[in-house]
C-alpha positions, 0 to 999 in steps of 0.5 A: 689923138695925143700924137697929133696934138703933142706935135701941135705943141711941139711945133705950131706957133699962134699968129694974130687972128687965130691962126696955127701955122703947122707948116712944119709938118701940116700943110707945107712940109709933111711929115709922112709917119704923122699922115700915116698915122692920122689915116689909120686912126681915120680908118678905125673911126670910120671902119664900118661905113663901108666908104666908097670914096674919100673927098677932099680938096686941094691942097693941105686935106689931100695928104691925110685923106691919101692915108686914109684911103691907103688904109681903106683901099678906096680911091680919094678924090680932091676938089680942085680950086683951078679950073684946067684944061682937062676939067672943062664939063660936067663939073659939081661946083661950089663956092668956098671962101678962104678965112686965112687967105681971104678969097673966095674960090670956085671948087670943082669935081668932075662928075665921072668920078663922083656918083649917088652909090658913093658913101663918101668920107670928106677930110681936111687938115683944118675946120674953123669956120667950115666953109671947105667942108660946106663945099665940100658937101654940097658937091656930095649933095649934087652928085646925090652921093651919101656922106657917111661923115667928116675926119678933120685933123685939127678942128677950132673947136671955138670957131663955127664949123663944127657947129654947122657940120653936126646941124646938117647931121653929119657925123664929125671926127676931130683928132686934136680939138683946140678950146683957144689961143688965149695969151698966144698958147694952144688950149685944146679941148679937155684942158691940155696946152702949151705953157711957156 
């Protein structure tokens, strides 16, 4: 998606570990026209599968995945990383470890709103090492729900999530694919990147 990955360029910078900050229109301050964007471009790869449900977790998945479901009329559900007061039972669970903040969360979804009719379509902001959308279909597979497949906006496409996604055989969509970070500079699949 050549908008998504000019404002990559545009506006992410690379930190050490191979980290993309976005927060500029990502994941801190969200840049709305772009969110919409992404979901309808979501909404057309995935137009046919006839989605029920759209899942994802807190907190940077939840504002394209709102798009998304927007555009296809289908309520969006996102994993919570907090347990609260009003999620106390009949939880599907899963573990997630956070490469970028270095912890480990218990992610959970109440079981009233996810069930084995849903044909369920997972989106994130960011795959690198898949564990947030592992999560994330492991919950599917405990509620017995059908997962039709994974939108990600900004996938790492040198990282292992991808890799562990399609092993499970599951249908993934990328709309900016990054290659590396060589010399601090985005590279994305196909041979476009920034050059300072």
């Amino acid at each position: 998606m050549k908008l998504l990955e000019d404002r990559i360029l545009e506006d992410g910078i690379v930190l050490p570990g191979n980290v993309l900050k976005v927060n500029q229109f990502l994941n801190h301050q969200i840049d709305p026209e772009l969110m919409y964007a992404i979901g309808k471009e979501f909404a057309r790869l995935y137009n046919e599968e006839k989605i029920t449900k759209i899942l994802t977790i807190e907190a940077s998945g939840i504002a394209p995945a709102i798009m998304t479901g927007l555009i296809l009329h289908v309520p969006v559900l996102f994993a919570r990383k907090q347990k609260s007061v009003t999620m106390q039972n009949a939880l599907f669970t899963a573990e997630v470890y956070s490469y970028t903040k270095k912890t480990k969360n218990r992610v959970a979804v109440d079981q009233k709103f996810l069930h084995k009719t849903d044909r369920v379509l997972i989106i994130d902001d960011f795959l690198a090492n898949g564990q947030a959308v592992n999560g994330l279909l492991n919950i599917c597979e405990q509620a017995q729900a059908e997962v039709v497949g994974v939108g990600i906006a900004i996938e790492k496409s040198f990282q292992d999530g991808a890799r562990l996604i399609k092993d499970r055989g599951v249908r993934l969509e990328s709309l900016a694919r990054i290659a590396s970070f060589d010399d601090n500079q985005v590279r994305f699949v196909g041979g476009k990147g920034l050059e300072e």
